[in-house]
N, C-alpha and C positions, 0 to 999 in steps of 0.2 A: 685533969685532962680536958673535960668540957667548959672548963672554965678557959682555959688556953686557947682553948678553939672559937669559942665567942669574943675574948681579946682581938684574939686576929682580923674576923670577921669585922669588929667594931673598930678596928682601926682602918681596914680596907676604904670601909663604907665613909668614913670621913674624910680619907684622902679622895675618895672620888667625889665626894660634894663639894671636896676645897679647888678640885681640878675644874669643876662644872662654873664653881665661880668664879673663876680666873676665868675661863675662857669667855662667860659673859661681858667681866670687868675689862676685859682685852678690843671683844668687839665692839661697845660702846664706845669706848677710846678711841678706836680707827674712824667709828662713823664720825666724831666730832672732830678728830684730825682733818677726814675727808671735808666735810661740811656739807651744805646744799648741793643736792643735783642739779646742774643749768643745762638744757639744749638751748645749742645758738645754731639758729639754721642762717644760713649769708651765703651769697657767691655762688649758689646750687650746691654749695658743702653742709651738710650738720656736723657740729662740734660740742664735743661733752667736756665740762669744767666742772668742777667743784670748791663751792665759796661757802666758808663761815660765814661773813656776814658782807652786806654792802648794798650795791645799787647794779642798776641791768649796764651803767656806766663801767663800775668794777668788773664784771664777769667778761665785758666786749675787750677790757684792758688783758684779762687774765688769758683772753682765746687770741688774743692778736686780732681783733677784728677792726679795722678803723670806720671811721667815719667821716665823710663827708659834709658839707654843711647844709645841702639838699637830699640827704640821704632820709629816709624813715626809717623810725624805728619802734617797734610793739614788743611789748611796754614799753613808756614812756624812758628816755633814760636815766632820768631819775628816781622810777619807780624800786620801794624796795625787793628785795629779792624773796621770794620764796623755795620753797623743796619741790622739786620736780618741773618749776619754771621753763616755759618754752618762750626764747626770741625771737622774731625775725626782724631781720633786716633787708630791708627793699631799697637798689641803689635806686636813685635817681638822678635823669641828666635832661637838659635843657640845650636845645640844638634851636638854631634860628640859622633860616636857609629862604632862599627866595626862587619864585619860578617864573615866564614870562610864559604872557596871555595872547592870543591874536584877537581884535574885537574886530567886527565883521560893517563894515560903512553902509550905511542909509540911502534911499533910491529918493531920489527928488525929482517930480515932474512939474513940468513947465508948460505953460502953453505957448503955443509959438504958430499966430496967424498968417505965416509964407509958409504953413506947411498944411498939407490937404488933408482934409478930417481923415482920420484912421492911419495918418502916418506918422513917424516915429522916429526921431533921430537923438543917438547919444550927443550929449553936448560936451560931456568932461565924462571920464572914467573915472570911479571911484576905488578910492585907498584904502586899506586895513589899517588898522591902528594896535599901538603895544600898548600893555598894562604889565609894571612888576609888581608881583604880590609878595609881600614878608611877611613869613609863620614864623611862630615858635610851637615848635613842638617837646612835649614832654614823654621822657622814658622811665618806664619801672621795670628793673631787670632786662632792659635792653628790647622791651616790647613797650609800641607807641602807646600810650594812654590819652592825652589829649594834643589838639592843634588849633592855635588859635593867630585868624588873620589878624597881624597887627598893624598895619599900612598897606595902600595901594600906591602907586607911583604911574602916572599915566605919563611914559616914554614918547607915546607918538598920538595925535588925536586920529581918529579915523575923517577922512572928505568924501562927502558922499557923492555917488551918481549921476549925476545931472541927464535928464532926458526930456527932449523937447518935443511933444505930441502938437499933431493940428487940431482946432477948435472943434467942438461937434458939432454938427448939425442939428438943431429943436425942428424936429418934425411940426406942421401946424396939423390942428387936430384932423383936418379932412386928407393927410398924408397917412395916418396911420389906422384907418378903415378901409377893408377892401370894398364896403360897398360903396365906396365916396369914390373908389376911381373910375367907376361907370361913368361918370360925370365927368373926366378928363377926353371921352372918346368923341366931344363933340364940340371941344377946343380947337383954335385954330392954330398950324403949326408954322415956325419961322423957317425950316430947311427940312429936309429929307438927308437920312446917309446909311450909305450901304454898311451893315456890319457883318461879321462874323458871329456866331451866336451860338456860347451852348448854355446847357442849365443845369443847374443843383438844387437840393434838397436839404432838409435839415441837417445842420450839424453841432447843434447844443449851446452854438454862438450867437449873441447877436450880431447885430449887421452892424459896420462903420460909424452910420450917425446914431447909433444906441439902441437900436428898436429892434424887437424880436421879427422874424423876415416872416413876411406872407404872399401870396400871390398878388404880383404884381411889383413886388420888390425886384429891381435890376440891379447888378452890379457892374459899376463902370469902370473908364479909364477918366480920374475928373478932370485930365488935362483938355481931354478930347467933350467930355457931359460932365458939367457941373454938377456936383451932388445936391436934389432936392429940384434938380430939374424934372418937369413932368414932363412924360415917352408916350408915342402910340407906338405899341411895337407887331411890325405884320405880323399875322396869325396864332398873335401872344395876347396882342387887347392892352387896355391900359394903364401906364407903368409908371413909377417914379423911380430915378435914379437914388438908391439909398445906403449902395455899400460899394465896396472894392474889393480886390481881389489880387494877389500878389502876379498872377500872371493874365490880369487883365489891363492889357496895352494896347495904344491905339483905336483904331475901330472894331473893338471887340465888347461884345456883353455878353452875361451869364444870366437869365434870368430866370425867378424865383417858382418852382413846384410845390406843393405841400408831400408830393409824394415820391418814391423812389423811381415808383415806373412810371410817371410821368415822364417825370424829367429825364431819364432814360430813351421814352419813348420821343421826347424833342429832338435827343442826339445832336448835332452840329448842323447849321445852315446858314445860309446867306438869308438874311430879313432882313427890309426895308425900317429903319425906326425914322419917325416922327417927331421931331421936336418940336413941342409946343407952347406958344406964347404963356 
């Protein structure tokens, strides 16, 4: 009877070790049926294949993933394949596209001696010019990666400004000292003429013929006082003509204060100026 019962027992135990090895002999079999694990990641898709043996060529064949001839690819495509192997593929494309430039034209001054120191006349107006530029631009996954100019093509040249200034005036050195124009008040004068007369003060400018203004600086009209003419001007003392002034016309002068209330304090009058030899 206990012999029976151990029989049993021992034949059990053998069919379950013969089941344990089939079921081992079964799974190895599938894993070598399956083969290799690949991810192929491409496109913003991942894709799982499974390859016995080959190259990262074979597994892109086996996912349907194509290739382009500027495309990357990591690993190499001919790299062999290993277990558990991740791909990527990164498109890439090549766009060449061009844009237009405006270039901005150059100021050229002239001199021009039928024109009165400190004035100013356009001679020609000046033109903008075109420039086409041609990139090529590179894409990976449809994001720019680099841009590279590959020509310029200048469409239009720019012409520049033309402006015709009067010549300055070179002050001589006993014009640009006030105390050298004490010595003008005892000069003899060629006319007398009634003007108009008001006056200013600093304004961050120099005067007409170049020179920083100080007392005794006048501003004329030079059709009416030549600039660099020396002035006695009544109850002002003595002057040189040395700048202008856009709304000094005719018999009118503006002449020079150091200070605000000063020249406030002159306000407008009728003065006798002095032109002197």
């Amino acid at each position: 009877m206990n012999l029976g019962i151990k029989n049993i027992l021992h034949d059990r135990t053998c069919r379950l070790l013969l089941g344990l090895i089939c079921l081992c002999i079964a799974f190895l079999a599938g894993s070598l049926a399956l083969g290799k694990q690949i991810r192929i990641q491409a496109d913003g898709k991942e894709y799982m294949v499974f390859q016995l043996r080959g190259t990262v060529t074979d597994a892109l064949a086996l996912a349907n993933v194509t290739l382009s001839g500027t495309d990357r690819v990591h690993p190499s495509p001919s790299s062999r394949l290993r277990d558990g192997e991740k791909i990527t593929v990164t498109r890439v494309k090549i766009k060449e596209f061009t844009n237009h430039q405006v270039t901005q034209f150059a100021l050229e001054k002239r001199e021009d001696r039928n024109l009165f120191p400190g004035e100013q006349k356009v001679i020609k107006q000046g033109k903008t010019g075109m420039v086409r530029h041609y990139y090529k631009v590179v894409y990976w996954d449809n994001q720019e990666k680099q841009r590279q100019l590959v020509k310029k093509q200048v469409l239009k040249k720019p012409e520049p400004m033309i402006v015709a200034y009067g010549p300055p005036i070179v002050p001589s050195r006993n014009m640009t000292r006030t105390e050298n124009l004490e010595e003008l008040s005892s000069g003899k004068y060629k006319r007398i003429i009634q003007a108009y007369s008001t006056a200013y003060t600093h304004t961050g400018y120099r005067t007409a013929t170049g020179v920083k203004p100080y007392r005794g600086v006048v501003s004329v009209d030079p059709r009416v006082i030549p600039l660099g003419t020396k002035l006695y001007v009544e109850n002002y003392g003595p002057a040189v003509a040395m700048d202008t002034g856009g709304d000094i016309k005719g018999n009118r002068i503006d002449v020079f204060f150091e200070t605000r209330q000063e020249a406030l304090s002159w306000g407008k009058r009728q003065v006798k100026v002095h032109i002197l030899e």
